[in-house]
PLY file of the C-alpha trace (Angstrom):
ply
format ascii 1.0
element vertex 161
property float x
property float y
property float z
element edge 160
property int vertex1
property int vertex2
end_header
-10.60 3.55 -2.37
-7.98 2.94 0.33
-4.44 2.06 -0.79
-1.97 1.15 1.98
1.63 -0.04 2.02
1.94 -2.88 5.19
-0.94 -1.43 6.55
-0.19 2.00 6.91
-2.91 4.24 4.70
-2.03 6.26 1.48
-2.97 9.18 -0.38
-3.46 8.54 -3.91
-3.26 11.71 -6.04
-4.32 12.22 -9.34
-7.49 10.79 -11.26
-8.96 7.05 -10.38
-9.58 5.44 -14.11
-12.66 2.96 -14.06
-13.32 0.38 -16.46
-15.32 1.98 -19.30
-13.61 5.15 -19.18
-11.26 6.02 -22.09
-7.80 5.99 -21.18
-5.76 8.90 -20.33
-3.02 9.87 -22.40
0.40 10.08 -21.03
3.82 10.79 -21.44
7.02 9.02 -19.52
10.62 8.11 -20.21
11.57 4.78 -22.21
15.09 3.03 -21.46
16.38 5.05 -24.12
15.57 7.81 -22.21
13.19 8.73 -25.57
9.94 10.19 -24.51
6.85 7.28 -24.56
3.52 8.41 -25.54
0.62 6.37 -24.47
-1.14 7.39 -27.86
1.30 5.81 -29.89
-0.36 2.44 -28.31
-3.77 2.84 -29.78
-4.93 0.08 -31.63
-3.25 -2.77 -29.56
-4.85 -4.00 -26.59
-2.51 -3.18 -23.71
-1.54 -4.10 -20.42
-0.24 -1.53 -17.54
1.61 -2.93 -14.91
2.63 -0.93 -11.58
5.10 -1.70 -9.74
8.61 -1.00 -8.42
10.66 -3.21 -10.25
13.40 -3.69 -7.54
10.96 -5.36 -4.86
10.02 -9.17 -4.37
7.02 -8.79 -4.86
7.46 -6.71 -7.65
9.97 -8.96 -9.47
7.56 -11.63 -9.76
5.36 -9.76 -10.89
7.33 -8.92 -13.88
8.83 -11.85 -14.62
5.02 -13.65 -14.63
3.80 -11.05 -17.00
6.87 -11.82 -19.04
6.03 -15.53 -19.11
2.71 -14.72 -20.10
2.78 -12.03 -22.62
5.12 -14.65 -24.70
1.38 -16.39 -25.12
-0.40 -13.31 -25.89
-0.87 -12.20 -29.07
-1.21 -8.91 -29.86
-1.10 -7.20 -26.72
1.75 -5.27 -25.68
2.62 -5.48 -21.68
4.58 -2.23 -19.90
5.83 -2.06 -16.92
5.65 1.27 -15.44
7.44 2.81 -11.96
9.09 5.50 -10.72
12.04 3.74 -11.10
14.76 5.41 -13.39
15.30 4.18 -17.15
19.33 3.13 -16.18
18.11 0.64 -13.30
14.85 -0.76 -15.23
17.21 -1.77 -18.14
19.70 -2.82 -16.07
17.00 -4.71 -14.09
15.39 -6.07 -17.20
18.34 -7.54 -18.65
19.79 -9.22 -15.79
16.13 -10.85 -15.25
16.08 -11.65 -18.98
12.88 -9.77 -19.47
12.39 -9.74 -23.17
8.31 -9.37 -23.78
7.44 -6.47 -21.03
8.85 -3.14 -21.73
9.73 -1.55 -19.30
8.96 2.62 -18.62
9.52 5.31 -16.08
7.44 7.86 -14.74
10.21 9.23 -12.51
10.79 12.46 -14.75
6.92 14.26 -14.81
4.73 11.82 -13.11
2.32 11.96 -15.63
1.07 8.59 -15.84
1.20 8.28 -11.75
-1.41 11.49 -11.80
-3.68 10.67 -14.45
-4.54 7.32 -13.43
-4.45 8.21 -10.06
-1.78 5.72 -8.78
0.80 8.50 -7.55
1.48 8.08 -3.92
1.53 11.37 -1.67
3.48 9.83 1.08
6.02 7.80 -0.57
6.68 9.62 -4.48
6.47 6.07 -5.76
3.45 4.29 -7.63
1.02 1.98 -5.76
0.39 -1.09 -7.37
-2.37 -1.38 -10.12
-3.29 -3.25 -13.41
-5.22 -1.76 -16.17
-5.91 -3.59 -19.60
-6.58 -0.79 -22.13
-8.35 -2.56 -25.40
-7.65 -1.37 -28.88
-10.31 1.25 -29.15
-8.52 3.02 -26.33
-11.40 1.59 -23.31
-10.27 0.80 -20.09
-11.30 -2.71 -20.02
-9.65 -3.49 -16.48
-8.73 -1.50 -13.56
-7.24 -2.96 -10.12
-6.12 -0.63 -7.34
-4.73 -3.05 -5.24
-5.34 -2.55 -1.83
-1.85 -3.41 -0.09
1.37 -2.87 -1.94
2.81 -5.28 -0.81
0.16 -7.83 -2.57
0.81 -9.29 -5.72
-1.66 -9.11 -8.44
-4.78 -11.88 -9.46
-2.67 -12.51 -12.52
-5.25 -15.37 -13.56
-8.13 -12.67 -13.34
-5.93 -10.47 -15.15
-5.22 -12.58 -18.20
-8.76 -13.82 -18.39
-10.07 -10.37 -19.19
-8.19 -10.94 -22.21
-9.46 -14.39 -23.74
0 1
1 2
2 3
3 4
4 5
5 6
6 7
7 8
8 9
9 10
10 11
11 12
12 13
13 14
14 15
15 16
16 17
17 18
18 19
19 20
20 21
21 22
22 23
23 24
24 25
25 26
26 27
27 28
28 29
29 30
30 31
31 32
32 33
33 34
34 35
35 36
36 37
37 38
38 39
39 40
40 41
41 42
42 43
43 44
44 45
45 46
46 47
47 48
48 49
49 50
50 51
51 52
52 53
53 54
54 55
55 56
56 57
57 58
58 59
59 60
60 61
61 62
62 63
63 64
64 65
65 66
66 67
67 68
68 69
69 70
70 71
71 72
72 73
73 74
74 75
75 76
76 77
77 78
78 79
79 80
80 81
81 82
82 83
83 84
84 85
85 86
86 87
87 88
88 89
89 90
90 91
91 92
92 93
93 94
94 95
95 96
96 97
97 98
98 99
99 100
100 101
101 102
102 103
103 104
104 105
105 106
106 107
107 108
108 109
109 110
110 111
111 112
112 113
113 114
114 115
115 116
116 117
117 118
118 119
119 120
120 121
121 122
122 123
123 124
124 125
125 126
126 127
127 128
128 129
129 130
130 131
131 132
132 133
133 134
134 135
135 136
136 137
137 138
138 139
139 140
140 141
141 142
142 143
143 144
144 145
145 146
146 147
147 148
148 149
149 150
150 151
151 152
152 153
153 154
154 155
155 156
156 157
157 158
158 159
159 160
């Protein structure tokens, strides 16, 4: 898999998560700076969105998952960067984002490495989706190709109907 940000080629470090696989545990850094396990999710279907939250691209991305997850029952949507906790709440509050919450993996990377979204080149996250289902299966995976590229949010949300 090739990852690139405006056309220039990335590493990606860490390990690529299919669909099928179970999904890795991790820990990262809530706006409280409190310590967020992924375990503590299990038994909700979930939604893992990548991306930097102070980009264009990146803010509509958000804000669309925000729209949506107000229709979603019972699945919880995070948004998770390398951003730190002070500017995603800060972020989050002035975009009025209520129903994605947002979490950092600025402090161990540990969610960038084990689903192999950590980018050598740049210390940020590329941008990825993964829907993890209540029994802890990854039910989704998307690597997207260019950064810069938004997400097929209709694709997306369909997994979970």
């Amino acid at each position: 898999m090739q990852v690139k940000f405006q056309g220039a080629p990335l590493t990606l470090e860490g390990n690529i998560v299919k669909v099928g696989d179970k999904a890795p545990d991790f820990i990262a850094v809530d706006n409280d700076l409190k310590d967020f396990k992924f375990s503590d999710t299990k038994g909700k279907i979930v939604i893992l969105s990548v991306p930097s939250l102070d980009t264009p691209v990146c803010d509509m991305e958000i804000r669309k998952f925000n729209e949506e997850a107000s229709k979603l029952d019972g699945v919880k949507v995070y948004a998770i960067s390398m951003d730190l906790p002070f500017a995603q709440s800060r972020w989050c509050a002035g975009a009025n984002i209520k129903n994605v919450q947002s979490i950092s993996d600025y402090k161990d990377r540990d969610f960038g490495k084990s689903y192999g979204v950590y980018v050598k080149e740049l210390g940020l996250l590329a941008r990825a989706v993964f829907i993890v289902d209540e029994n802890n299966n990854v039910t989704y995976a998307d690597y997207l190709e260019e950064m810069t590229s938004e997400p097929d949010y209709d694709k997306v949300l369909s997994m979970l109907k």
